[in-house]
C-alpha positions in Angstrom: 0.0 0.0 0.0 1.4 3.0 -0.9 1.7 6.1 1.3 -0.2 9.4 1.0 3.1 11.6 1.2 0.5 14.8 1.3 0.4 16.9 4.5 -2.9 18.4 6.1 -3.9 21.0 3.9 -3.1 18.4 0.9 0.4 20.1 0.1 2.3 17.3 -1.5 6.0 17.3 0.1 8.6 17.7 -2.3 10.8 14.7 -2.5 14.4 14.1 -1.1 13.3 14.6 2.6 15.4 13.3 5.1 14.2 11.8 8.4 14.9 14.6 11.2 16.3 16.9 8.4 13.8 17.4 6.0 15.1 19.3 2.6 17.9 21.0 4.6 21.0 18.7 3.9 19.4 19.3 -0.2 19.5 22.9 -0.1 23.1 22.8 1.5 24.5 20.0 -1.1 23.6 19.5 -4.6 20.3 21.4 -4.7 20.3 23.1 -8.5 19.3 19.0 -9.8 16.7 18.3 -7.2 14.9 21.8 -8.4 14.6 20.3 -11.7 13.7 17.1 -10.4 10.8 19.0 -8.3 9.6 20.2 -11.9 8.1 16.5 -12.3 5.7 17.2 -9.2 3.1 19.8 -8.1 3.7 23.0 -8.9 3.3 24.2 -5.0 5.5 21.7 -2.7 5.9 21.6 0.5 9.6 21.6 2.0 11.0 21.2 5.5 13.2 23.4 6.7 13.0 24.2 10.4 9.7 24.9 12.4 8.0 27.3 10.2 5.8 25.5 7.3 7.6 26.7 4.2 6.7 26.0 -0.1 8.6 25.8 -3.0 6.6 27.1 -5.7 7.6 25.8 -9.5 5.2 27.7 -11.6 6.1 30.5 -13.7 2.4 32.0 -13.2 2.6 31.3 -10.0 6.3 32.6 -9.1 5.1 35.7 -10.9 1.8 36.3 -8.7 4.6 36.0 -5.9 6.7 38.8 -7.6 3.7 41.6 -8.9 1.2 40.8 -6.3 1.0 43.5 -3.1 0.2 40.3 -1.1 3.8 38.8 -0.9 7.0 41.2 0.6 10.7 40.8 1.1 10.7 38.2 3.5 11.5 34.4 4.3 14.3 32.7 5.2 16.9 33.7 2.4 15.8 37.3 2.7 15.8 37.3 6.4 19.6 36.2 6.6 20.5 38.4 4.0 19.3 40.7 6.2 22.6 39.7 8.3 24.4 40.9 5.1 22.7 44.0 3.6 21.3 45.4 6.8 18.1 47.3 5.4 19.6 48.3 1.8 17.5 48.6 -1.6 17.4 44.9 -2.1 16.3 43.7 1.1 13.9 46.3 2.4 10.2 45.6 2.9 7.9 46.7 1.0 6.9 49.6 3.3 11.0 51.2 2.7 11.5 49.6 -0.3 9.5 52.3 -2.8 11.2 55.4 -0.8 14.7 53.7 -1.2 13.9 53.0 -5.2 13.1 56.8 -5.9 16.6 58.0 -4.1 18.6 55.2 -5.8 16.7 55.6 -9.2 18.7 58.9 -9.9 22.0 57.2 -9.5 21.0 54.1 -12.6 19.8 56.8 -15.2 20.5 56.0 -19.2 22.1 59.7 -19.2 24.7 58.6 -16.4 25.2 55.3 -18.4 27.9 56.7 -20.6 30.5 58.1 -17.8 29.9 54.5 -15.8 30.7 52.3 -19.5 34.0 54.8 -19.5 35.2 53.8 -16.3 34.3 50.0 -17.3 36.2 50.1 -20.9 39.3 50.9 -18.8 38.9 48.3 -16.4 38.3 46.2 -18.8 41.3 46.8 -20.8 43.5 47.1 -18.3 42.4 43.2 -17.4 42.9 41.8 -20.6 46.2 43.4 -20.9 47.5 42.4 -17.8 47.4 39.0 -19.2 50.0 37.2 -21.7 50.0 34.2 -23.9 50.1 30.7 -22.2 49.2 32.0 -18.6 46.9 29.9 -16.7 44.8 32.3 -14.7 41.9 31.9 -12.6 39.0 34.0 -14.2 36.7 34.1 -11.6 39.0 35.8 -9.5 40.2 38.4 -11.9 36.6 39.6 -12.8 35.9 40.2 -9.3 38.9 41.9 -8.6 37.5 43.8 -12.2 34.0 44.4 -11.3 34.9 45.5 -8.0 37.0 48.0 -9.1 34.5 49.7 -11.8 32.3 49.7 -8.7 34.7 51.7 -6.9 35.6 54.1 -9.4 32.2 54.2 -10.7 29.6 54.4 -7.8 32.1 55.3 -4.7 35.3 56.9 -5.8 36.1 58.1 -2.2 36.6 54.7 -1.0 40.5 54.2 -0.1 41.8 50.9 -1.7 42.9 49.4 0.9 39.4 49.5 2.6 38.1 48.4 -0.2 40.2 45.4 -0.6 39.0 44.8 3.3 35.0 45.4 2.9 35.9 42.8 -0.1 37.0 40.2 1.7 34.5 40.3 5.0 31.8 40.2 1.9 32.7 36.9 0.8 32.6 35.7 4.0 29.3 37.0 4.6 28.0 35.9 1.0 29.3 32.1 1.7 27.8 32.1 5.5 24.3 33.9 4.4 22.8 30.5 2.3 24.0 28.4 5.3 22.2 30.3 7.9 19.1 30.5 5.9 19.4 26.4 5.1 19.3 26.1 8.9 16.8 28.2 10.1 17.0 27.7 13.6 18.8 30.7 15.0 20.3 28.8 18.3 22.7 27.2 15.7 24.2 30.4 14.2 24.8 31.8 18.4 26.8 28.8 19.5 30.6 29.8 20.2 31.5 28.0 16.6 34.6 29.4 14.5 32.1 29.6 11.6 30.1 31.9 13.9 33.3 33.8 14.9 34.6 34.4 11.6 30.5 35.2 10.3 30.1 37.4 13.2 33.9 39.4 12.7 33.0 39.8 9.0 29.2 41.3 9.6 30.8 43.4 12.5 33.5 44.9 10.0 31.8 45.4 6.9 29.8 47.4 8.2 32.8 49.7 10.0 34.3 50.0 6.8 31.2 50.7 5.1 30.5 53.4 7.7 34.2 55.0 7.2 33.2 55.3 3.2 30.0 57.1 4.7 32.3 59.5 6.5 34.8 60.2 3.7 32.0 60.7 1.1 30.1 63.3 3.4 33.9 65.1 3.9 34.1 64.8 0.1 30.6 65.5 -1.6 31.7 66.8 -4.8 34.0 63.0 -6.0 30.8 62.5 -7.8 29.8 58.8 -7.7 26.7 57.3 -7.2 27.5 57.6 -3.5 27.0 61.2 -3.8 24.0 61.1 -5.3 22.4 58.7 -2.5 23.5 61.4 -0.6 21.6 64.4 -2.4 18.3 65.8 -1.1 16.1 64.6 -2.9 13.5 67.0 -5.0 10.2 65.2 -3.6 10.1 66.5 0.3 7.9 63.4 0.7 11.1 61.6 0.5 13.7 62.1 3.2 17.4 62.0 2.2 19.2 58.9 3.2 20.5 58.5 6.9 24.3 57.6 7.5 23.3 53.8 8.3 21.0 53.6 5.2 24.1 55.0 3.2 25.7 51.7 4.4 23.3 49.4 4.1 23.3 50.3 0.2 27.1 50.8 -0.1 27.3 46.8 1.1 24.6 46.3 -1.4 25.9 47.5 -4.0 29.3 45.8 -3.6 27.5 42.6 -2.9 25.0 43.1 -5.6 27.5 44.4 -8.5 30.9 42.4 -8.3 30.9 38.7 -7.7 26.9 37.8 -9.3 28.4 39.8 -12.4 31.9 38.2 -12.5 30.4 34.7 -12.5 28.4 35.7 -15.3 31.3 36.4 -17.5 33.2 33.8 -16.3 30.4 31.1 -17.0 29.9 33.1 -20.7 33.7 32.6 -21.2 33.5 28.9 -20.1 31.0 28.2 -22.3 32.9 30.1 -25.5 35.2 27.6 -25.2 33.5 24.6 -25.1 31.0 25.5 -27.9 33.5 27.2 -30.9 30.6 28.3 -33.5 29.1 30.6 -30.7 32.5 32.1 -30.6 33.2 32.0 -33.7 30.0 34.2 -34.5 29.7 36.4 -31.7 33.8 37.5 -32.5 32.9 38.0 -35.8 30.3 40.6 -34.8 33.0 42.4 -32.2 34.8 42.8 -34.8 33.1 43.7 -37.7 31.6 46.0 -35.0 34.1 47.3 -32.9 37.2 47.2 -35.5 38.8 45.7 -32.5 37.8 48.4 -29.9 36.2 48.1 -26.7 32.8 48.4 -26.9 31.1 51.8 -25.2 27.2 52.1 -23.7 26.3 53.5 -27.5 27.4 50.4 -29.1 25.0 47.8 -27.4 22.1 48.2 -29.7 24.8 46.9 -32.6 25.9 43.8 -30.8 22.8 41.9 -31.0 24.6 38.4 -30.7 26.9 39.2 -28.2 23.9 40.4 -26.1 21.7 37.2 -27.1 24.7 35.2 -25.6 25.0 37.0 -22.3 21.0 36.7 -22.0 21.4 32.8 -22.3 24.1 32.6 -20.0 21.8 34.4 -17.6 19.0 31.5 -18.5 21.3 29.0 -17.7 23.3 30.1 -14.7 21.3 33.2 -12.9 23.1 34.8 -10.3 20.7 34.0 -7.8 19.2 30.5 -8.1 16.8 30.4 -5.0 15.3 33.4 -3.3 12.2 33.7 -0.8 8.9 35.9 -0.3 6.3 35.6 3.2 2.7 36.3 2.3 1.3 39.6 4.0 -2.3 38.2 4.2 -4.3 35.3 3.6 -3.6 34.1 0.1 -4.5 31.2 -2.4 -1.8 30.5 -4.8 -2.0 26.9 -7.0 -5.3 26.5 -5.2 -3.9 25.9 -2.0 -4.8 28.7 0.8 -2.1 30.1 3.2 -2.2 32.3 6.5 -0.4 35.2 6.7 3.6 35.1 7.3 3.9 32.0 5.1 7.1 31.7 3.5 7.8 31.0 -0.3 11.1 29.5 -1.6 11.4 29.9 -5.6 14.3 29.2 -8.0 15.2 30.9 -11.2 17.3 28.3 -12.1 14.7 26.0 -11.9 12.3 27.9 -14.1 15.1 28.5 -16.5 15.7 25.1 -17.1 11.7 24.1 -17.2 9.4 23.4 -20.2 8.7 26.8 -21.2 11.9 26.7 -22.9 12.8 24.0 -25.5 15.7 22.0 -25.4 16.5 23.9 -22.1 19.9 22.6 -20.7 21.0 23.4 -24.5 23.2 26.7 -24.5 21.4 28.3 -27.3 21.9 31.6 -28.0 20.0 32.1 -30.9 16.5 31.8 -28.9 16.4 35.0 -27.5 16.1 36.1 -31.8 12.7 36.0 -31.9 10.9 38.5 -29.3 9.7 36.8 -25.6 6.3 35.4 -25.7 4.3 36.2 -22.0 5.1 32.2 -21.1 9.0 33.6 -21.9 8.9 36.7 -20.1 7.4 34.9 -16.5 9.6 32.2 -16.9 12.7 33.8 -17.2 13.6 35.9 -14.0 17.5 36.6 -13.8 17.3 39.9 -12.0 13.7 39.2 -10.3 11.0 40.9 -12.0 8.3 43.4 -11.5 8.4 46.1 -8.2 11.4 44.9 -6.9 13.1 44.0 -10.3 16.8 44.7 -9.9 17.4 48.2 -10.6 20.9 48.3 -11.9 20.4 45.9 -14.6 21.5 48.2 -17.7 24.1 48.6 -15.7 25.2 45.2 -15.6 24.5 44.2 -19.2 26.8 47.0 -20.0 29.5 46.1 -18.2 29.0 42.6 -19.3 29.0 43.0 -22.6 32.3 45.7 -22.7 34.2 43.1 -20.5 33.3 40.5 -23.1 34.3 42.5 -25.9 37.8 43.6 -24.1 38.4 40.0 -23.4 37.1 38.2 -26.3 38.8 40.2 -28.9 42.3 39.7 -27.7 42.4 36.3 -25.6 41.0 32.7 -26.9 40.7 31.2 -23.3 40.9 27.2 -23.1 40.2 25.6 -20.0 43.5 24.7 -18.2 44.4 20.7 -17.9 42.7 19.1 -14.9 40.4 22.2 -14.6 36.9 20.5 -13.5 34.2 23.2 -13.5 31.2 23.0 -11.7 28.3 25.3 -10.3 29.0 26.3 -6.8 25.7 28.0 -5.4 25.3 30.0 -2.5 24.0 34.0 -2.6 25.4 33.7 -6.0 25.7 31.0 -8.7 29.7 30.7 -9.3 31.7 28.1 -11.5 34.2 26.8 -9.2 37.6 25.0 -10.1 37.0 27.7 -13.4 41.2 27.7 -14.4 42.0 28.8 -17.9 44.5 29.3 -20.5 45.2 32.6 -22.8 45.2 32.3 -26.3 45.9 35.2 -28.5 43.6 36.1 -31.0 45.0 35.7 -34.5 45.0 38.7 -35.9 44.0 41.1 -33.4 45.2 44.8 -33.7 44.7 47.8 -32.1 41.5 49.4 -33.1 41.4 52.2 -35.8 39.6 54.8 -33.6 41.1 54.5 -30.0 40.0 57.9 -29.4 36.2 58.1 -30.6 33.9 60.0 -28.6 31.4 57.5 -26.3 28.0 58.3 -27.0 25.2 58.0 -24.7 23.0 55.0 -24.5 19.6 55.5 -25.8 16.1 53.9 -24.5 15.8 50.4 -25.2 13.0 47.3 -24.4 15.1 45.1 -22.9 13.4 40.9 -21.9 15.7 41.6 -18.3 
C-alpha cells in the first residue's frame, strides 16, 4: 500500500526529505538537480526546513503572482539572513521602505549617467585583458571580481580608499558564503553557539559594516568626487522623501558591492567557459566584435549593434542566474495553486529551476539564438534573472553594460581554453559561481589595435530590454 506523502492541507511534500532533516541537507549540497527534479511534481510543494511551514513554488504563473502581487513582501528565510548581510539596503527592504529607497537610488542608474559608468568599465576592462599574456593559466573568476569590483569603486564610490576596499571585499565573501547556510538552517540557536564559523561570520558582519561606515564618512567630507554615492546622498527633490540617513548610506554601499561584483563576474566567467567549449558561438559572436568594434572596446552607444553578443550573455543568464533560489512571506491570507495560506507563510522559488523548465525547449541546451525572436508572455514569467516586476533589480542596464564591454575587451584579444585538470562546476550559494573555473590565454590571430582608440562615447539610448 502506498503512502499518501500529502500533509494536512493536501500540500504534497517535495521529495528528497530526510528523516529529522527534511530538505535542509538538499539545499546545502547539490540542490540546482533536485529543483529540476521538483519540476516533475506539483507545482506548489511543500519543504521542510525548520519549524516554520515553508513552499517551494515551481510555476512561472505562480512565481510571478509571488513577484507583482502586493500580497507577498521581502521576506523568508533567504531574505531574512540576507538581512545579516545588507542590513536594510534597496534589495532587502520591505515593501513599506523599499519604494522610498527606489526613488533616491533611481537617480543614481539613469541611461544619461550610463555613458560616464561604461568609460570607467572600458578601462577596467582593458587594463584586465592586458595584464594578461600568452600561455598564462589564470583563474578567471577571481580576476573579474577583482575587475568588477574596481568599476564599482571608481564608478559608484570613488572616495573609498583601496585598501578599505580590498578589506569590505573580503568580509563580503565571507558573509556571502555564511548567508545560504544560515538560511538552510533556520534555527537561530545554531548560528549563536561559540563556533569558529560563527566567529569568523560574526567578525565579518561586524567589520563590513565599519568600513562601510568610514566610506560614509569620507564621502560626506568629500561630496563633490561624484559617484553614485554622492547622489544617495543628495536631497532629494520630492520633500515626501527624506534623504538617506548615514546607516542607510551603508546598508546600500554593502549592497551594492555585494549586488555588482561577484553575481556579475560569475556571469562572464560562465559566458567565457561556455565560448570555449561551444567554438561556432564564438566564432560568430567574435565576428560581430569585430566587424563591430574594429577591434575596440565596446562603449554604452554600441550595445544596440551587438545583437549576438547580447543574445549570448542573455542565455548565459537563462542558464546560470546569479541567484538560483530566493524567498517571499505572504502579507495576508492568500490562495496561490489552489492551496490557501495564512499570513507570514514563507515562499522559496528558484530561477534556475524555471530557467531550465518546459517553457523553454531544449532547455539545458546553451542556445543563443533563442532570444532572436521576441519573448512570448510564457518567456517573459519564466525567465527571471534579475527578479521581476516592483522589486526587479534596478541596476540591470548597468550590468549588461559592463558585461558585454568586458566580453568584448576579453574576447577580442584572448582565446581562453580551459586549463588541464580544470573540473568546473556550479557552486551555489548568494550567487551562482563556477568553481575549479582555471583557464588558459590564447591570442587572438589577428588582433590589432583598433582604428579609432579615441572616438567620442556616446550615450546610451532607451531600449526594451526581456531583463
Amino acid at each position: 500500500m502506498t503512502r499518501d506523502r500529502r500533509p494536512p492541507g493536501g500540500v504534497p511534500t517535495a521529495p528528497g526529505a530526510v528523516p529529522l532533516l527534511g530538505h535542509t541537507p538538499r539545499l546545502l549540497s547539490g540542490f540546482l538537480p533536485w529543483l529540476v527534479q521538483c519540476l516533475d511534481g506539483d507545482p506548489v510543494q511543500r519543504l521542510k526546513v525548520g519549524a516554520r511551514p515553508a513552499y517551494l513554488i515551481c510555476c512561472p504563473e505562480l512565481v510571478h503572482t509571488l513577484l507583482v502581487s502586493r500580497d507577498y513582501d521581502k521576506g523568508g528565510p533567504l531574505i531574512d539572513r540576507g538581512r545579516d548581510l545588507l542590513g536594510n539596503g534597496l534589495g532587502t527592504a520591505t515593501d513599506a521602505n523599499h519604494l522610498r529607497q527606489r526613488r533616491l537610488v533611481q537617480p543614481a542608474f539613469t541611461a544619461a549617467r550610463m555613458d560616464g559608468y561604461a568609460t570607467v568599465m572600458g578601462k577596467e576592462a582593458e587594463t584586465l585583458a592586458e595584464s594578461w599574456h600568452a600561455g598564462q593559466e589564470i583563474d578567471l573568476l577571481a580576476d573579474l571580481t577583482t575587475t568588477t569590483m574596481r568599476v564599482l569603486i571608481r564608478a559608484l564610490l570613488p572616495t573609498i580608499d583601496p585598501q578599505q576596499a580590498n578589506e569590505l571585499a573580503s568580509h563580503i565573501r565571507v558573509l556571502i558564503a555564511g548567508v545560504f547556510v544560515r538560511a538552510a538552517i533556520p534555527y537561530p540557536w545554531v548560528h549563536q553557539l561559540p563556533t569558529a564559523g560563527n566567529r569568523r561570520f560574526n567578525h565579518a558582519r561586524d567589520a563590513a559594516r565599519a568600513a562601510a561606515d568610514q566610506v560614509v564618512a569620507a564621502a560626506r567630507r568629500s561630496p563633490s568626487a561624484g559617484g553614485a554615492l554622492a547622489t544617495l546622498m543628495a536631497t532629494p527633490d520630492d520633500a515626501a522623501d527624506p534623504a538617506f540617513t548615514d546607516e542607510e548610506l551603508r546598508d546600500q554601499v554593502i549592497t551594492l558591492l555585494v549586488a555588482g561584483a561577484e553575481t556579475l563576474a560569475a556571469t562572464v566567467a560562465w559566458l567565457l567557459h561556455l565560448l570555449a567549449r561551444h567554438p561556432h558561438v564564438e566564432t560568430r559572436l567574435r565576428t560581430e566584435l569585430e566587424d563591430t568594434l574594429a577591434g575596440a572596446t565596446a562603449t554604452a552607444a554600441d550595445l544596440p549593434a551587438l545583437p549576438y553578443t547580447r543574445n549570448v550573455l542573455l542565455e548565459v543568464l537563462r542558464l546560470y542566474p546569479p541567484a538560483p533560489m530566493l524567498t517571499r512571506v505572504s502579507t495576508t491570507e492568500v490562495t496561490l495553486g489552489g492551496y490557501p495560506f495564512p499570513a507570514g507563510t514563507d515562499f522559496f522559488f528558484s530561477a534556475y529551476q524555471l530557467h531550465h523548465g518546459p517553457s523553454f525547449p531544449n532547455p539545458e541546451r546553451f542556445d543563443p539564438a533563442r532570444w532572436d525572436a521576441p519573448p512570448t508572455s510564457e518567456t517573459r514569467h519564466a525567465y527571471i534573472p534579475v527578479s521581476a516586476g516592483r522589486r526587479k533589480c534596478l541596476g540591470d542596464t548597468f550590468a549588461l553594460a559592463e558585461g558585454v564591454i568586458l566580453i568584448s575587451a576579453i574576447a577580442s584579444r584572448w582565446q581562453l581554453r580551459p586549463a588541464p585538470k580544470s573540473r568546473v562546476r556550479p557552486h551555489a550559494r548568494l550567487a551562482l559561481a563556477p568553481a575549479g573555473l582555471r583557464m588558459i590565454t590564447e591570442p587572438v590571430r589577428g588582433h590589432h589595435e583598433p582604428a579609432h582608440p579615441g572616438r567620442a562615447s556616446r550615450v546610451l539610448p532607451q531600449r526594451r530590454s526581456v531583463l
